[in-house]
SERO-4910 file (N, C-alpha, C, O; in steps of 0.05 Angstrom, whole numbers):
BEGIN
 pado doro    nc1    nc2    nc3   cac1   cac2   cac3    cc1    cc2    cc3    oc1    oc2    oc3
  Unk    A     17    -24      0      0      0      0     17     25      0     37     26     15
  Unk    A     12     42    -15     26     64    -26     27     88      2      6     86     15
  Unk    A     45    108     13     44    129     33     18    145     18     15    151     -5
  Unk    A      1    149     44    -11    174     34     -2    203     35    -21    219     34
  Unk    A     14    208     36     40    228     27     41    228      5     40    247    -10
  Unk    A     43    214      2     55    205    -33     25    219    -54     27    226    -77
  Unk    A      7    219    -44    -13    213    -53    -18    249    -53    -30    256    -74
  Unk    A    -14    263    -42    -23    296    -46     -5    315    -45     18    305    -45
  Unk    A     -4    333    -45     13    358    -52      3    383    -30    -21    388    -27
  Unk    A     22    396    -16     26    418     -6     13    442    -28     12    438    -52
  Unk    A      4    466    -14     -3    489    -33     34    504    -34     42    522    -49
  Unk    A     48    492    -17     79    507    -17     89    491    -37     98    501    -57
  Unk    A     89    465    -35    100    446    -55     92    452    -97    106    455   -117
  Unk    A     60    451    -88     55    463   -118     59    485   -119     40    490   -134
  Unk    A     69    507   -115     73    542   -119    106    534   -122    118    547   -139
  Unk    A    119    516   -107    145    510   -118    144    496   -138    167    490   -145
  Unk    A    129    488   -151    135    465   -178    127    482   -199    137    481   -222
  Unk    A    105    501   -190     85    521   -208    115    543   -220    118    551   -244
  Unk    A    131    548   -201    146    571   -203    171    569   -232    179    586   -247
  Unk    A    176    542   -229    188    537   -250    180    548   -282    195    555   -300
  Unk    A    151    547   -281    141    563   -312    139    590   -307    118    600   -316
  Unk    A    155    605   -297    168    632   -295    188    635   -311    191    652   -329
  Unk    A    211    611   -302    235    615   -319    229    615   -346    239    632   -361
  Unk    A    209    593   -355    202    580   -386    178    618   -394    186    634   -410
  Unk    A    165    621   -385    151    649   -399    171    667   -400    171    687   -414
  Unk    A    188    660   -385    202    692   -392    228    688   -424    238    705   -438
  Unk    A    228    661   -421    249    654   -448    224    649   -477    230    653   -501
  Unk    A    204    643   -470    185    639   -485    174    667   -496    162    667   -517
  Unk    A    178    685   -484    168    715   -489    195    722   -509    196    738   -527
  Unk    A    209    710   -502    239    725   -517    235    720   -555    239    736   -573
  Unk    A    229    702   -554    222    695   -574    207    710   -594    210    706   -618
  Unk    A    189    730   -584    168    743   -591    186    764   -605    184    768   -629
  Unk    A    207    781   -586    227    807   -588    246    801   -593    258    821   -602
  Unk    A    264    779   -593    287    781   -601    295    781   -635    315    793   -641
  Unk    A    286    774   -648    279    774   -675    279    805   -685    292    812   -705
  Unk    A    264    821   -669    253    848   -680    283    858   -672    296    869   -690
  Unk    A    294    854   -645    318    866   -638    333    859   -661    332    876   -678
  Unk    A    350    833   -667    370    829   -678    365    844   -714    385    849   -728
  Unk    A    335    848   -722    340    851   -751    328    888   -748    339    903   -764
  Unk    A    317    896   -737    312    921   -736    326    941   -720    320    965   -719
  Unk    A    351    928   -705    352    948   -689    387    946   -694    401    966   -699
  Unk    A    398    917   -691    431    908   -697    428    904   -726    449    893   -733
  Unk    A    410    907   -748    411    904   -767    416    877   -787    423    880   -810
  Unk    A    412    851   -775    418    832   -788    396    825   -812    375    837   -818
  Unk    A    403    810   -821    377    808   -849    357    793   -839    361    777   -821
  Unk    A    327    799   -852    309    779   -837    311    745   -835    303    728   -819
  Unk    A    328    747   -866    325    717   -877    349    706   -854    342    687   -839
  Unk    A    371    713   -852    386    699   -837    378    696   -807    381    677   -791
  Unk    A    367    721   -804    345    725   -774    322    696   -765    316    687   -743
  Unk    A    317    691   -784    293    673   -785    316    645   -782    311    627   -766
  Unk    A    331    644   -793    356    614   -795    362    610   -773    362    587   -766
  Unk    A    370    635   -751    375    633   -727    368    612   -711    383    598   -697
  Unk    A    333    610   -718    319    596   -694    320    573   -702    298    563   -696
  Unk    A    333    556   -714    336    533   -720    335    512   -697    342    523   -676
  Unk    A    330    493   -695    329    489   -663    350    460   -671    353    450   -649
  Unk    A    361    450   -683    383    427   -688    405    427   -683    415    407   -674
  Unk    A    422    454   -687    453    446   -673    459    448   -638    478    457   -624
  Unk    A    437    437   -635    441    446   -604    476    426   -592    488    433   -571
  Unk    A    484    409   -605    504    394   -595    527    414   -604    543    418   -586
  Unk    A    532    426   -628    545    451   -626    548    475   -613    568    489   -617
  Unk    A    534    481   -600    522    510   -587    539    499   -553    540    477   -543
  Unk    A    546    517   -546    556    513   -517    540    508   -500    517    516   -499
  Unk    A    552    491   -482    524    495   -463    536    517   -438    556    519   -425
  Unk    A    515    529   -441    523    555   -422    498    551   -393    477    538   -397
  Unk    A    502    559   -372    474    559   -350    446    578   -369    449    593   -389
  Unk    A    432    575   -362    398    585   -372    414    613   -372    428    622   -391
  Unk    A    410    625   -349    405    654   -343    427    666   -352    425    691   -352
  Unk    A    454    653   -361    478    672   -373    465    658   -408    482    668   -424
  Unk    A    455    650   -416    447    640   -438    435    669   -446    446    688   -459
  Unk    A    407    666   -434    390    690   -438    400    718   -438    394    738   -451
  Unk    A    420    714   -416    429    745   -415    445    761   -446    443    782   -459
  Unk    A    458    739   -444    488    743   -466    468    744   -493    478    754   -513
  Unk    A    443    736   -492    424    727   -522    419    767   -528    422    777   -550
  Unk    A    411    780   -506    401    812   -506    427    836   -498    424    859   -489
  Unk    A    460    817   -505    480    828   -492    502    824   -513    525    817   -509
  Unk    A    488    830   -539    523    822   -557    545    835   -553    547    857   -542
  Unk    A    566    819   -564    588    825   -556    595    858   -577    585    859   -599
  Unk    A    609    879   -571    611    902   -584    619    899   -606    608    909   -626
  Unk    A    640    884   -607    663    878   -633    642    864   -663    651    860   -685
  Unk    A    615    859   -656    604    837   -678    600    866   -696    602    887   -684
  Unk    A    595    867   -728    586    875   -744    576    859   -770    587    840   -779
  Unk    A    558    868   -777    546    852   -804    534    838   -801    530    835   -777
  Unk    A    519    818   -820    500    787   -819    518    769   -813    513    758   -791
  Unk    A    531    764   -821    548    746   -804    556    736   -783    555    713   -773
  Unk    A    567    764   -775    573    760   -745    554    760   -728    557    751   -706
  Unk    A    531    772   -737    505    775   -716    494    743   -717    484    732   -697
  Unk    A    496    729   -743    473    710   -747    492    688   -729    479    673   -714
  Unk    A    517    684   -730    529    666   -717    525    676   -694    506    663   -684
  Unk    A    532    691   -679    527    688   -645    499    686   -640    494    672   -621
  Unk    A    474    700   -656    448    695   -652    444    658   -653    436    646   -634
  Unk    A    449    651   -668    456    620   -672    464    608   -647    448    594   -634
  Unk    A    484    612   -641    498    608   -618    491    599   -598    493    577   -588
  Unk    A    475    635   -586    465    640   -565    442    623   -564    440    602   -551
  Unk    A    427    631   -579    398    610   -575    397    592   -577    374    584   -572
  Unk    A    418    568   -585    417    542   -588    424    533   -561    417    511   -551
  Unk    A    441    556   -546    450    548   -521    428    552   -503    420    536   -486
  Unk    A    418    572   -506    384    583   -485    366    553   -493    357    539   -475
  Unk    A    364    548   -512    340    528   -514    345    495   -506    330    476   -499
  Unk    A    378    497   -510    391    472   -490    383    468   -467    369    451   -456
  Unk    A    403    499   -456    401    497   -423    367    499   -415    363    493   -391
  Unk    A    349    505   -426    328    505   -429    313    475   -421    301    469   -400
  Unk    A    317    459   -447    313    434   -443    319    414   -421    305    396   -414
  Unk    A    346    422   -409    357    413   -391    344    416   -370    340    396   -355
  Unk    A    333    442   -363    315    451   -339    281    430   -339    269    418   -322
  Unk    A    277    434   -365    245    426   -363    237    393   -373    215    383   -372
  Unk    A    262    381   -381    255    356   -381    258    343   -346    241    327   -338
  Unk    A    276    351   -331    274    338   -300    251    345   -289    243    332   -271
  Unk    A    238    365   -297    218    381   -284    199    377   -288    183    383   -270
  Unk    A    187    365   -310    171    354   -319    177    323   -310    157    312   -301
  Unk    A    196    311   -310    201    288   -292    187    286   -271    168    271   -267
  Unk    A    197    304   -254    192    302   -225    166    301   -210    162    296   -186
  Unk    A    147    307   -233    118    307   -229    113    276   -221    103    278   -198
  Unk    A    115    253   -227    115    235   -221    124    220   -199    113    199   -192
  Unk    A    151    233   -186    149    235   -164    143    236   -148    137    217   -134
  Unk    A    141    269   -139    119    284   -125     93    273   -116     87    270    -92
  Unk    A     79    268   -133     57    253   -124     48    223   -145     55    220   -168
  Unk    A     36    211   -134     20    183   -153    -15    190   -151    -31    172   -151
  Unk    A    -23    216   -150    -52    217   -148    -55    229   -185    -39    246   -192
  Unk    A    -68    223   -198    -73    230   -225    -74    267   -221    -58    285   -228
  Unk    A    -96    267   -211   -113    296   -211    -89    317   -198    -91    341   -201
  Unk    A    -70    306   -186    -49    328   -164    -32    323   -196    -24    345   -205
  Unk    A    -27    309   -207    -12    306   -231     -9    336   -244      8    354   -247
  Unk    A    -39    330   -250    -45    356   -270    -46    380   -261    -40    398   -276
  Unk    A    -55    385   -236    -52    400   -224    -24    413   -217    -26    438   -213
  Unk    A     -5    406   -215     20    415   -220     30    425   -244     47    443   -245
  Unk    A     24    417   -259     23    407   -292      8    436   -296     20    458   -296
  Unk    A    -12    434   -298    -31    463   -299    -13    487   -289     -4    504   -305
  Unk    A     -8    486   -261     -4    511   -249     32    515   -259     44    536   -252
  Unk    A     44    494   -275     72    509   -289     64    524   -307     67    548   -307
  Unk    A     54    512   -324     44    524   -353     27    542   -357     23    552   -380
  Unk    A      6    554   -324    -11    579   -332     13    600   -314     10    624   -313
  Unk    A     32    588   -303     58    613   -288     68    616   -314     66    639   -323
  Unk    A     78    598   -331     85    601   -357     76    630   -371     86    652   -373
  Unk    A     57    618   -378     31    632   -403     28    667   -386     29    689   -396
  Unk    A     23    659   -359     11    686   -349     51    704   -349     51    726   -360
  Unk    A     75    696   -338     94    708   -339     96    715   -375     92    739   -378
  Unk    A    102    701   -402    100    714   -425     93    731   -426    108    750   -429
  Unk    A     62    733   -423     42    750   -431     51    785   -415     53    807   -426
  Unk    A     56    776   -387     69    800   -362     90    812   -391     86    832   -405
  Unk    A    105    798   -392    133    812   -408    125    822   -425    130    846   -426
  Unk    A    110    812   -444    100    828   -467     98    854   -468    113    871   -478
  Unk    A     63    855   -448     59    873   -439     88    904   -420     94    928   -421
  Unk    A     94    885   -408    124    897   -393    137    917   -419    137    941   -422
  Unk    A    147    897   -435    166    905   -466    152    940   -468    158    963   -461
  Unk    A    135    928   -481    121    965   -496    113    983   -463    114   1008   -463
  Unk    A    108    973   -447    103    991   -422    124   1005   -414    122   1029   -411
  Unk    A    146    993   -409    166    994   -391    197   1002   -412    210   1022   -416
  Unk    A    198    986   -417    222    981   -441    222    993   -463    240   1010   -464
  Unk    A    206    993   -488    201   1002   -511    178   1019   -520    161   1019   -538
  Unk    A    190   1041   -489    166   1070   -485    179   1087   -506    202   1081   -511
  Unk    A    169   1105   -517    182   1131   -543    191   1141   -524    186   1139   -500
  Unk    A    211   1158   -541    226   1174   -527    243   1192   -553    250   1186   -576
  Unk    A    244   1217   -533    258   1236   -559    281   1224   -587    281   1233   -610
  Unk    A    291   1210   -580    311   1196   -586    300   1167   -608    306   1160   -631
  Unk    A    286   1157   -591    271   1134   -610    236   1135   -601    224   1126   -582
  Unk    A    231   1147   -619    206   1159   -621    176   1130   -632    151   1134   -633
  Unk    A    187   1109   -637    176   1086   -644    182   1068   -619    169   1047   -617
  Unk    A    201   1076   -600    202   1063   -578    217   1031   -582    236   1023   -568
  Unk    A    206   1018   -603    223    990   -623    249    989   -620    262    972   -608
  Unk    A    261   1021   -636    290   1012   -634    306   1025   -607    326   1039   -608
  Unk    A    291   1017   -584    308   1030   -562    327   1010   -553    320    995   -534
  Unk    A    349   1008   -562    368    990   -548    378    981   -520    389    960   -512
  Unk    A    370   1002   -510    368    990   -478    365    985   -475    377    969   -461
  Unk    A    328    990   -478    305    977   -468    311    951   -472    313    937   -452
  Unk    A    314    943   -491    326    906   -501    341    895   -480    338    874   -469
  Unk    A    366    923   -474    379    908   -451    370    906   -426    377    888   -411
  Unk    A    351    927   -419    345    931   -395    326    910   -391    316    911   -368
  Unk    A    316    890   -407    290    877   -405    307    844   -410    296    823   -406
  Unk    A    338    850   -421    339    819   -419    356    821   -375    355    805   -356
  Unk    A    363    836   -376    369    838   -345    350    836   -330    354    827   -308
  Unk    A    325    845   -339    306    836   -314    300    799   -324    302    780   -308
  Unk    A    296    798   -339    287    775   -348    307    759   -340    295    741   -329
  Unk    A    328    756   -340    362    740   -329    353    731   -295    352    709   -285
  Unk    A    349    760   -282    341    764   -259    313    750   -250    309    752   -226
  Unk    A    298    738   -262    270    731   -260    281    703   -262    281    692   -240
  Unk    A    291    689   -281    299    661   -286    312    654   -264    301    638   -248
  Unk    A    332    663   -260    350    656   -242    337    651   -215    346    635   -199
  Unk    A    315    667   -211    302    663   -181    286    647   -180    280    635   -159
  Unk    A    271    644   -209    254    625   -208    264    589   -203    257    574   -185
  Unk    A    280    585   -221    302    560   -216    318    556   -195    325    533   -192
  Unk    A    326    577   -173    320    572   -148    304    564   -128    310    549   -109
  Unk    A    281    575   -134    256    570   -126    236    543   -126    221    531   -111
  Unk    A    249    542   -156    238    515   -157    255    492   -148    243    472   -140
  Unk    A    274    492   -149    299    476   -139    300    466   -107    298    444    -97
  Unk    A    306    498    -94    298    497    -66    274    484    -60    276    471    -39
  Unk    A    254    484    -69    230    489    -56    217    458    -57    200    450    -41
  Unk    A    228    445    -76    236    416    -77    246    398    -73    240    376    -80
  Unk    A    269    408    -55    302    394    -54    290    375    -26    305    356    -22
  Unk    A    265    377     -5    260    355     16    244    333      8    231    319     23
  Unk    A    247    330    -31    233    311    -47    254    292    -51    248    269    -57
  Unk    A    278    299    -49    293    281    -58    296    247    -50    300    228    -64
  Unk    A    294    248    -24    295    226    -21    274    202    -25    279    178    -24
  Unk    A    248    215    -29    228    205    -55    235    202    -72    227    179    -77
  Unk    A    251    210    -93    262    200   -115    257    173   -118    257    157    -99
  Unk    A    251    166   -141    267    135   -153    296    138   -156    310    156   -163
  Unk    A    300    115   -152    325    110   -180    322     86   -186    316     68   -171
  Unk    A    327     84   -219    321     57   -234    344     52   -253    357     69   -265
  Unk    A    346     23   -255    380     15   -263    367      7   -291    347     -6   -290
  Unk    A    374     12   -309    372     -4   -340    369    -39   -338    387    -55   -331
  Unk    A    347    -44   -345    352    -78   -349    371    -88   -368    373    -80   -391
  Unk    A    385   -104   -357    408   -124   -375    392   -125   -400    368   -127   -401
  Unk    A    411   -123   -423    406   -126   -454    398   -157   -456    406   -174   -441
  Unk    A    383   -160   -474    374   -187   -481    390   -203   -505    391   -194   -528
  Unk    A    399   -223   -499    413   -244   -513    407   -240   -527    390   -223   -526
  Unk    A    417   -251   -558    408   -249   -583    392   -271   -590    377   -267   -608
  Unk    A    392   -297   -578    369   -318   -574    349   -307   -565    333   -300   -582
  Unk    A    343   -303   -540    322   -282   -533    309   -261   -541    285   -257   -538
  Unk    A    333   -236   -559    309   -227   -577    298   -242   -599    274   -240   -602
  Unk    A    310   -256   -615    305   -269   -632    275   -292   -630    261   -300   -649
  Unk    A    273   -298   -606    257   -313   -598    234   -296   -587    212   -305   -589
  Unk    A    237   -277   -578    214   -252   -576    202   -250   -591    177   -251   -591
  Unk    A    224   -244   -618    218   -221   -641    194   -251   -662    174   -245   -675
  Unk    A    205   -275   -659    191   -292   -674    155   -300   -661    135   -310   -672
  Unk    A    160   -290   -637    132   -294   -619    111   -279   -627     87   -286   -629
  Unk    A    124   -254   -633    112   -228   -636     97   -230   -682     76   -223   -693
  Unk    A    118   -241   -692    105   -253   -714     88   -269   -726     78   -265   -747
  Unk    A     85   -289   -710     64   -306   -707     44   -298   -691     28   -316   -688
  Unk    A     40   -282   -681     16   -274   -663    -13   -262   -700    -10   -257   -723
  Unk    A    -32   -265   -682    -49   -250   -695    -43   -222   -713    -53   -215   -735
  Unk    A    -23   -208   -695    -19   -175   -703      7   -175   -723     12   -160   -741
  Unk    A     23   -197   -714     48   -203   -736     43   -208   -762     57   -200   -781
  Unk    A     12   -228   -762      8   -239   -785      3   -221   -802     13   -220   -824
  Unk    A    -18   -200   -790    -40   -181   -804    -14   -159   -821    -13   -150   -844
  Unk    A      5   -156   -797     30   -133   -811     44   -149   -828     58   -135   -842
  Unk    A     47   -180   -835     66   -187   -852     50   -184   -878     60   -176   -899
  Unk    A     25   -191   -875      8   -189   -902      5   -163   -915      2   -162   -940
  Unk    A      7   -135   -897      7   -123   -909     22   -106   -920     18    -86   -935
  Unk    A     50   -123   -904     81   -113   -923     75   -120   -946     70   -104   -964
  Unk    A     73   -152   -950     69   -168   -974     58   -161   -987     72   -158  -1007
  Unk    A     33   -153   -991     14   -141  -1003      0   -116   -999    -24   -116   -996
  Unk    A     15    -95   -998     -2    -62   -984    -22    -55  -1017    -16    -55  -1041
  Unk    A    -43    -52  -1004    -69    -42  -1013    -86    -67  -1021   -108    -60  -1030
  Unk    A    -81    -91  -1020    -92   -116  -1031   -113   -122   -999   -110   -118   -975
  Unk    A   -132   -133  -1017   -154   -139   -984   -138   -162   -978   -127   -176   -995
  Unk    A   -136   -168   -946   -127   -189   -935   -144   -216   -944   -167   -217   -953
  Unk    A   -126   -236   -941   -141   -268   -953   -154   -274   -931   -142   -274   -910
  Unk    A   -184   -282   -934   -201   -284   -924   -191   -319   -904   -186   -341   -914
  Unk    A   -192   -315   -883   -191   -342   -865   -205   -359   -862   -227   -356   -851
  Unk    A   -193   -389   -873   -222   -413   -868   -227   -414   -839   -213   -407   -819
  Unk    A   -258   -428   -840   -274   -428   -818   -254   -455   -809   -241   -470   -823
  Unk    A   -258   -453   -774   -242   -470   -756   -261   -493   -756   -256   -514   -743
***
């Protein structure tokens, strides 16, 4: 019989699990402005702008921590000039944000299972990352044109205010970082709930082999060999037993 511990969740426990989709809205919002920054404001081309977000070389891309990821993404280096140099560190950077990224939200999304074995507390955790999520984006957005990319004598469209970019990936750096504490801390008297699970020994090559022939002869083997053999042909009708 399972702990009933196991079975529910603290309102401190889920506001710590919830907190984690802070870090993810605020990199999720980036997405929205960084694009406008790098081609309207550092001048890179749209077309190479758009190549940026490629999401595949991530095994190339450094892995850097989240929050120096993000930062360095609204922080180029002075020395860059041209499409080039912009599209490679834009490259770069974001392959490394969406790494260190991944890294954060695949355990995290793990850990739900953990935490509790009640279905409904499942989702409920589940829920409350992803509307901290959705509702932090949306905050920034809003934040961006409020706060950050207000007109001003100087940049009178407010768009190309360069600061603002910076001043908004520093808060945003600052927001992650606390949030991934938060969630970390606020979790860390889960640990010894944890699983840990060892890989089962590989199976002989008799043994798969003898699996793999079980699995052919079954009803569902048959139906898939027939319709290797014959794809689009009606199956041969089976004599009566």
């Amino acid at each position: 019989m399972q702990d009933s511990a196991v079975l529910r969740t603290t309102s401190t426990t889920r506001w710590s699990f919830g907190s984690g989709g802070l870090a993810r809205g605020v990199v999720e919002n980036a997405h929205y402005f960084v694009l406008v920054y790098y081609n309207q404001v550092l001048g890179l081309s749209p077309h190479l702008g758009g190549s940026g977000f490629w999401r595949h070389p991530y095994l190339y891309a450094a892995v850097l921590p989240l929050a120096l990821s993000y930062y360095m993404l609204w922080h180029p280096l002075p020395f860059l000039e041209g499409d080039t140099d912009l599209f490679i560190y834009l490259l770069v950077r974001n392959s490394a944000l969406n790494l260190s990224m991944t890294l954060f939200v695949v355990p995290a999304y793990a850990t739900v299972a953990e935490l509790t074995s009640d279905y409904e507390e499942r989702a409920r955790l589940l829920s409350l990352f992803h509307s901290v999520m959705s509702v932090t984006g949306n905050g920034m957005s809003v934040a961006m044109y409020a706060l950050w990319l207000v007109p001003t004598p100087e940049h009178v469209g407010g768009i190309l205010n360069v600061e603002g970019y910076k001043q908004a990936g520093l808060v945003g750096t600052l927001l992650i970082s606390a949030s991934i504490l938060v969630f970390t801390a606020g979790l860390h008297r889960f640990i010894p709930r944890f699983k840990t699970h060892t890989a089962p020994a590989l199976l002989a090559p008799v043994e798969f082999y003898r699996q793999m022939r079980d699995v052919l002869r079954s009803r569902f083997g048959q139906h898939l060999c027939s319709w290797l053999a014959a794809p689009g042909r009606k199956p041969v009708p089976q004599r009566a037993a």
